[in-house]
C-alpha positions in Angstrom: -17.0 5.6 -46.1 -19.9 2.8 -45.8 -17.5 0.6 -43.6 -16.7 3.8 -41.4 -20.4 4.4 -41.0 -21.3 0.8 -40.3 -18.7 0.6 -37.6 -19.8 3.8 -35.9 -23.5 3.3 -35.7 -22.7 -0.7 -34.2 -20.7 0.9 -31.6 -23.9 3.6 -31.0 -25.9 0.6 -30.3 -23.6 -0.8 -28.2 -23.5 3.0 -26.5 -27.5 2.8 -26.2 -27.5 -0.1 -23.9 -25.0 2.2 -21.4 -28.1 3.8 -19.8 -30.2 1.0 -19.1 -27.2 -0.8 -17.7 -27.0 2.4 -15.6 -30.2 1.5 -13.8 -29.8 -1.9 -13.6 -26.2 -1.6 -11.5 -27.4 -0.8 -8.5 -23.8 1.0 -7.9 -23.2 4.5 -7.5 -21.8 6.6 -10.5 -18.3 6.6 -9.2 -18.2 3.3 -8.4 -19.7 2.2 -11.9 -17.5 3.4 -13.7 -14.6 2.6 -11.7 -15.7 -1.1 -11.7 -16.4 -0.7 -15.8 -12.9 0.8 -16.1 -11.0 -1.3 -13.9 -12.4 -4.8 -15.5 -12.2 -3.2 -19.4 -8.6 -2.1 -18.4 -7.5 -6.1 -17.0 -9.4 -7.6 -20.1 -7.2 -5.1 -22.8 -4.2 -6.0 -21.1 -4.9 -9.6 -20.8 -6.3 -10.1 -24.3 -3.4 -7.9 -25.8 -0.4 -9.5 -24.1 -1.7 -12.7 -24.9 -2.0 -11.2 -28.5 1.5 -9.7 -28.1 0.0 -6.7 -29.8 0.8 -3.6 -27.3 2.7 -1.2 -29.2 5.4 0.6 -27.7 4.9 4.3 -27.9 7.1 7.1 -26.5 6.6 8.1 -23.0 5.1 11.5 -24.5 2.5 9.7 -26.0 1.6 7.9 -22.8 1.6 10.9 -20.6 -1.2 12.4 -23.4 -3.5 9.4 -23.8 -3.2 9.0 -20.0 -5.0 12.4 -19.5 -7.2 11.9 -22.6 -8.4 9.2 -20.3 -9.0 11.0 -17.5 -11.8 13.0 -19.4 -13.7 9.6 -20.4 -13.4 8.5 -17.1 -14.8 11.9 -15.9 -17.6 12.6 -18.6 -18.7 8.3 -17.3 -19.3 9.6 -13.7 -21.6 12.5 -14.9 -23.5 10.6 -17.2 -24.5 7.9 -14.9 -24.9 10.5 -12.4 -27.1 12.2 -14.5 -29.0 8.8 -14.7 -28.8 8.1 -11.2 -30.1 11.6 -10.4 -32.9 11.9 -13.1 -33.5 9.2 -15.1 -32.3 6.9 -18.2 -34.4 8.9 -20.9 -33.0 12.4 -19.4 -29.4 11.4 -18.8 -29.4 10.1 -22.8 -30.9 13.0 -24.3 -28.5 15.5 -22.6 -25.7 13.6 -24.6 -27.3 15.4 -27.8 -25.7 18.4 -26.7 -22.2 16.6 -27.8 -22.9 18.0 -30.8 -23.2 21.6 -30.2 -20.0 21.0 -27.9 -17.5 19.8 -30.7 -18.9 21.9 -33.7 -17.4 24.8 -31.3 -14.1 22.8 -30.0 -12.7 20.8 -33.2 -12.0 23.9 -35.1 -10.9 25.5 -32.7 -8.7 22.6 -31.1 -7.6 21.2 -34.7 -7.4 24.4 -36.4 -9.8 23.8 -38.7 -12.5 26.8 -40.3 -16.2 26.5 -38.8 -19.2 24.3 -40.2 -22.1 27.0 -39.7 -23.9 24.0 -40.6 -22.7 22.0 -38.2 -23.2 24.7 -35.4 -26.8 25.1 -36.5 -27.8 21.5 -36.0 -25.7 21.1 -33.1 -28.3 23.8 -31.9 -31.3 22.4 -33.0 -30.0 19.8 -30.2 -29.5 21.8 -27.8 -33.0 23.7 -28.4 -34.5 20.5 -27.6 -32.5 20.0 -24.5 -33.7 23.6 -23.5 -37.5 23.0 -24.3 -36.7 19.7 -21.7 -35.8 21.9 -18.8 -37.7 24.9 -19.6 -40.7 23.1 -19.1 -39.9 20.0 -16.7 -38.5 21.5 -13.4 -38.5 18.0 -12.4 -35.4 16.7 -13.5 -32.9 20.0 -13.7 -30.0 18.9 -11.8 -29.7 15.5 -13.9 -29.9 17.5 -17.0 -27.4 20.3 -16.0 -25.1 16.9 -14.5 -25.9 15.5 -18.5 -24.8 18.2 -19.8 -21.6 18.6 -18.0 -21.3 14.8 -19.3 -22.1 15.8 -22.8 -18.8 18.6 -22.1 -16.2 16.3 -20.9 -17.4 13.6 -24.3 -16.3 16.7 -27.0 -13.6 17.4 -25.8 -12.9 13.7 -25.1 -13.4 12.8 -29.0 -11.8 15.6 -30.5 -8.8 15.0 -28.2 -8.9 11.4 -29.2 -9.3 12.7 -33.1 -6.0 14.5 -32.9 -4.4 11.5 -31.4 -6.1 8.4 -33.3 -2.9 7.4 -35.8 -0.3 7.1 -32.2 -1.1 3.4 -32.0 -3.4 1.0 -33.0 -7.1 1.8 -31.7 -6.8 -1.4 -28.5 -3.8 0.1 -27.5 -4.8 3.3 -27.2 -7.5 2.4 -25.7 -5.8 0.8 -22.9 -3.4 3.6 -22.0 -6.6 5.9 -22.0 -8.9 3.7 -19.6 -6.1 3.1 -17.5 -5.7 7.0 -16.8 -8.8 7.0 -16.7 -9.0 3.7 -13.7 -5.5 6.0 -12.4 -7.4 9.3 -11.8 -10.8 7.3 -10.1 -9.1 5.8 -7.8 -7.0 8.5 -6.6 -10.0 10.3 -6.4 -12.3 8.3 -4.9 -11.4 9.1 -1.0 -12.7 12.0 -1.9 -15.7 11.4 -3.3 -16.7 9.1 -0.8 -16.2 12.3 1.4 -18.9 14.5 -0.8 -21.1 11.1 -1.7 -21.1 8.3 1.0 -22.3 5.2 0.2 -22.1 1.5 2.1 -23.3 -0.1 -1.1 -19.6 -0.5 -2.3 -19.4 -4.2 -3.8 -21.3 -5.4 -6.7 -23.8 -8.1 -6.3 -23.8 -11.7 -8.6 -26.1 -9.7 -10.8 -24.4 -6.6 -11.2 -21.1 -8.8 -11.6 -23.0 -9.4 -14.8 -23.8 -6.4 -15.8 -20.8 -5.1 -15.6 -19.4 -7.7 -17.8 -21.7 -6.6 -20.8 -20.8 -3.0 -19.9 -17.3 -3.3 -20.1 -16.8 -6.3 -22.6 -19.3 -5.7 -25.2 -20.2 -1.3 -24.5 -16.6 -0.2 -23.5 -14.2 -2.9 -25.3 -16.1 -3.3 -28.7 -17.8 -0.3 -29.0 -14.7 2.2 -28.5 -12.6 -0.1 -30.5 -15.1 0.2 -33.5 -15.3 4.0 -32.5 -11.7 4.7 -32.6 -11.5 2.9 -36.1 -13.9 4.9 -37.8 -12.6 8.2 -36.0 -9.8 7.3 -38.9 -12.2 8.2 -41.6 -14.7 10.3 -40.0 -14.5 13.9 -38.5 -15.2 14.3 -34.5 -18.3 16.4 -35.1 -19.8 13.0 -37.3 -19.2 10.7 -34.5 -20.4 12.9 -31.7 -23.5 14.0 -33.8 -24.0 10.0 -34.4 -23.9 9.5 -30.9 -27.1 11.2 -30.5 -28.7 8.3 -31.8 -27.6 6.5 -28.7 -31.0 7.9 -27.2 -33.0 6.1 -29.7 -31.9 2.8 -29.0 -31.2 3.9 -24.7 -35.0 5.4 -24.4 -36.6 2.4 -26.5 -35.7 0.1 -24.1 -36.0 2.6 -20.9 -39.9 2.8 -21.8 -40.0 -1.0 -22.2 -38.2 -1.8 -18.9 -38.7 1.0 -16.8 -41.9 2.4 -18.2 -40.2 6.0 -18.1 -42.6 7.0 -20.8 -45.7 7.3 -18.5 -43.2 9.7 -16.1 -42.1 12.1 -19.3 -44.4 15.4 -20.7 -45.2 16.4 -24.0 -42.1 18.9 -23.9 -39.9 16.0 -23.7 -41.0 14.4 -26.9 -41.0 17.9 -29.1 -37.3 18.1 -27.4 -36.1 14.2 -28.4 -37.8 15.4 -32.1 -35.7 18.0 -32.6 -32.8 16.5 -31.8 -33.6 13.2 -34.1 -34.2 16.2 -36.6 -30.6 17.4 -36.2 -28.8 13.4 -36.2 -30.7 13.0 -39.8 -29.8 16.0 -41.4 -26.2 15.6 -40.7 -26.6 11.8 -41.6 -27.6 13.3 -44.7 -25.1 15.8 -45.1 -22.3 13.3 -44.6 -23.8 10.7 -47.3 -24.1 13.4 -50.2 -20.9 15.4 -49.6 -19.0 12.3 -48.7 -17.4 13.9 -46.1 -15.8 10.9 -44.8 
């Protein structure tokens, strides 16, 4: 349980830095991520032939983690869009409603009965999303693009839940991401259609941002991820994922000063939902759920 834990909240530090990164890139959303997905996907592959440690799966498999893929590559377009649209503190916070999100889909996908618990401080979350955008007209369509994101990441991890044992966590990472790279770049004509941009190659600097994002956010942090998915349910890891704001809006209101452009109702929201992350924490240690 403790290693499971540790493992998971590394990688939600590793998630917190996603947002600032965000900012700092001065692509668009679409492009981000295709960039994050495309280097992440030529690292795997790279580091795991060398390795000689991609396992052969059936062609079944691959089909399914190919379109798991898709929805990480999706749900990484609206959350930077969300950023890109709002701001870092907004486009974190929405990702609390992840946990409101999978209380609903993991039973229902996995079969499993209903945590009322679970569903109450998954809404506890979402009542401090609500008290955001209720009261701060300001940044609507980056929280109603957030929570879109916040969508696409349930179903994403309870999907991924059902599938963890097919491989080993690196390899199944790499057949995700590379649906995910697949289904970008066969969109992206389009989206250049709906979202023109001449900013389409990275800069020295973002070359380096990009780097950390994919190396040490997307490569380390889902491989922790999908190893403590082994021991812990979805709706733990999503819920745990809302302390990604913590670490994301720390460093926002350092370099960005976002905290001079936020209201009161902001912070009662962010309360409530570090309300709901510690309860659950809590639940999880004395039940020993995982």
């Amino acid at each position: 349980m403790k290693q499971a834990l540790i493992k998971l909240h590394i990688a939600v530090f590793f998630a917190g830095f996603t947002g600032v990164l965000g900012k700092l890139i001065h692509l668009n959303e679409g492009l981000l991520v295709w960039y994050r997905i495309m280097l992440t996907v030529v690292t795997l592959f790279l580091w795991l032939s060398w390795k000689k440690k991609i396992t052969r799966i059936s062609a079944a498999s691959v089909w399914k983690l190919l379109g798991i893929g898709t929805l990480i590559a999706l749900h990484w377009v609206c959350f930077f869009g969300s950023i890109k649209i709002a701001n870092v503190s907004i486009g974190l916070i929405c990702f609390a409603s992840v946990g409101i999100f999978t209380a609903i889909l993991e039973p229902l996908m996995m079969k499993n009965r209903f945590s009322w618990a679970e569903i109450g401080l998954g809404l506890i979350s979402l009542l401090g999303i609500y008290l955001i955008f209720h009261f701060d007209s300001r940044y609507r369509a980056g929280i109603l693009v957030g929570i879109l994101s916040a969508l696409l990441a349930a179903v994403f991890s309870v999907l991924n839940k059902k599938n963890v044992n097919i491989a080993e966590p690196q390899t199944l990472m790499l057949y995700e991401l590379s649906g995910g790279l697949l289904i970008l770049t066969l969109l992206m004509p389009v989206y250049f259609h709906y979202f023109p941009t001449t900013y389409i190659f990275p800069t020295i600097t973002d070359w380096g941002w990009l780097l950390v994002l994919s190396w040490f956010c997307t490569v380390l942090g889902m491989d922790l991820m999908l190893q403590s998915l082994k021991k812990v349910s979805a709706f733990t890891q999503t819920l745990s994922l809302n302390l990604e704001p913590v670490y994301g809006i720390f460093l926002a209101f350092i370099l960005f000063k976002e905290g001079e452009m936020l209201n009161k109702s902001f912070y009662i929201g962010f309360s409530l939902i570090a309300l709901s992350v510690g309860l659950q924490m809590l639940r999880v240690i004395k039940r020993k759920r995982v």
